[in-house]
C-alpha angles and dihedrals in degrees: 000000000000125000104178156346132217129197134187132179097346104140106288093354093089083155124003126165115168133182100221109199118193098284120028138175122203115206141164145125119294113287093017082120104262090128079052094050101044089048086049084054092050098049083049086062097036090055081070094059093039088258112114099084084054091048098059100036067063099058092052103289109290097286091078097048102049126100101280103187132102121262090257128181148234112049098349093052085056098060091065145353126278128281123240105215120209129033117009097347077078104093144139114213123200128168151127143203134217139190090269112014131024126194128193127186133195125197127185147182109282135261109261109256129136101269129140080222095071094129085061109100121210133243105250097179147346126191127181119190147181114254139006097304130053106237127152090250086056091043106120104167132353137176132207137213091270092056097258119153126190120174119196118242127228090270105052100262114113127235108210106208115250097249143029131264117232118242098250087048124094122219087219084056105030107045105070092163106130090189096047102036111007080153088071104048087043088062102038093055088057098056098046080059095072122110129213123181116175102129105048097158117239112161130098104290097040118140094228093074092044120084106263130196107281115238131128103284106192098173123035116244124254083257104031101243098138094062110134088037089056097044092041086058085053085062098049112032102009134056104303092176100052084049091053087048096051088047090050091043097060096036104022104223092023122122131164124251123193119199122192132204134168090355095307123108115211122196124247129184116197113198138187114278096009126131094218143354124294113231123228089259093055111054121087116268091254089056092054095039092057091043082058093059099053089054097052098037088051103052121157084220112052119194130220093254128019115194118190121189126202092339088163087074111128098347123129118252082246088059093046085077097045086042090053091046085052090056101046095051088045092053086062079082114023137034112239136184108204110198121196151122093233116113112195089053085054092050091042085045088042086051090056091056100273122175103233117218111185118196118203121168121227120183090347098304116110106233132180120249114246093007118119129189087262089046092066118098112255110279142178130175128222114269111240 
């Protein structure tokens, strides 16, 4: 499980450190840098899959994602140290730390060279340790600016890989050696296990009330177009009871029926009253949406970390209770960070032991209400 994240120069996060509990929900008014923190998250997950370095050329090339503001002073001078502009100093920091293993990563702007890539940053440094807190006797396996990787063996001496990452390429994604470093594919294992959902797709030509081609569906997809397949392998492998419940619970005498034909399952929703079911293309955006979520939040296969953003979207204020409900049971199994501006989903959260983390943004710099410098979780950065 996750510690703690730490966060440096990306957009409004000049200095973020967050404990992160079991079940968290991330709130604030609009622009207090929830949309920043929830991106930083996903490039954290995308370094394991060597995808950090493309998804920031997308953004704009790292210029255009790094702290812009000045150093400042008073309050906001307080909550981190201050930025060296220009060259090196010109770094984005993301990392976390867990209760066993703990990865950081700095980018920074490229070396000079005559390349058409020249929005793509490089990877300065990576660092995995043991433990909640980065320090050389925890240090497993680090990499350096020149692409150089060592891993410590069992007995403290260090083995340096035969050969040099390039600057665009991760160690998490790159070292696949399960005697040298069985550490890295561990972890990275585990981060390709996390799970972000912010764009599940409810209007009317979404493919989730459309028939879709019938096969076990474990895990929902990033839009949502497997529905009634996902929900169909909660019926048959997964809790099919806790997925009634959650049905009966947000329209009392409901319950989903899928119907398959030809290989394609198509989504059904029987409600009280009704004559006949009502297909997927037929109920209203909040309906399918909620049906979404207890897809995803009742995956056969849950992840490590699940990270929702803005699930409150088109639903109804009767289906924020039954949504919040949803969460909290899911969070028996799985650690998730809710981010969202709705309040009554932060004070239902809050009621299922949430750990409430408030955003607020002072002189630019997203900042975190009630936490002082002293407040953060210990933290160091790889050297470069």
């Amino acid at each position: 499980m996750i510690t703690a994240l730490a966060v440096e120069n990306y957009r409004s996060l000049r200095h973020l450190v967050l404990p992160v509990a079991r079940l968290n929900v991330v709130t604030g008014v609009n622009g207090s840098g929830k949309s920043s923190l929830y991106r930083a998250l996903r490039l954290l997950a995308d370094s394991a899959r060597n995808g950090a370095v493309a998804a920031l050329a997308r953004e704009g090339g790292l210029a255009s994602t790094l702290w812009a503001g000045s150093s400042g002073s008073g309050r906001s001078l307080r909550q981190g140290p201050p930025l060296v502009q220009g060259g090196d100093g010109q770094r984005l920091l993301l990392g976390f730390a867990g209760d066993d293993f703990g990865y950081a990563i700095d980018l920074g702007v490229p070396t000079p060279a005559t390349t058409m890539f020249g929005a793509d940053p490089e990877i300065k440094a990576e660092a995995v340790w043991a433990g909640p807190l980065l320090r050389p006797a925890a240090l497993l396996a680090d990499r350096g600016a020149s692409g150089s990787v060592r891993i410590r063996r069992d007995r403290g001496d260090w083995d340096r890989l035969p050969y040099f990452l390039k600057p665009f390429d991760s160690m998490l994604g790159e070292v696949a050696d399960p005697q040298r470093a069985p550490e890295l594919l561990v972890l990275r294992e585990r981060i390709r296990s996390w799970r972000f959902y912010d764009h599940l797709r409810t209007d009317e030509r979404a493919p989730a009330r459309a028939a879709q081609l019938g096969t076990r569906t474990p895990i929902l997809s990033h839009d949502g177009a497997d529905l009634a397949a996902a929900l169909q392998t909660i019926r048959e492998i997964g809790d099919d009871q806790a997925m009634n419940d959650a049905i009966g619970h947000a329209f009392p005498g409901s319950r989903v029926e899928i119907i398959g034909a030809g290989g394609h399952l198509q989504l059904t929703l029987r409600q009280r009253g009704l004559e006949r079911p009502l297909r997927a293309a037929e109920v209203s955006d909040g309906t399918l949406r909620y049906l979404l979520w207890v897809a995803a939040l009742l995956t056969p296969r849950p992840p490590e970390l699940l990270v929702l953003n803005e699930p409150e979207t088109s639903l109804h204020p009767d289906l924020i209770g039954p949504l919040a409900d949803l969460i909290v049971a899911a969070s028996a199994h799985t650690q998730i960070i809710v981010v969202t501006h709705a309040q009554p989903l932060v004070a239902a959260l809050e009621e299922g032991s949430a750990q409430l983390i408030e955003l607020f943004k002072e002189d630019g710099r997203t900042l975190v209400a009630g936490q002082g410098l002293l407040d953060e979780p210990a933290w160091h950065w790889p050297k470069r």
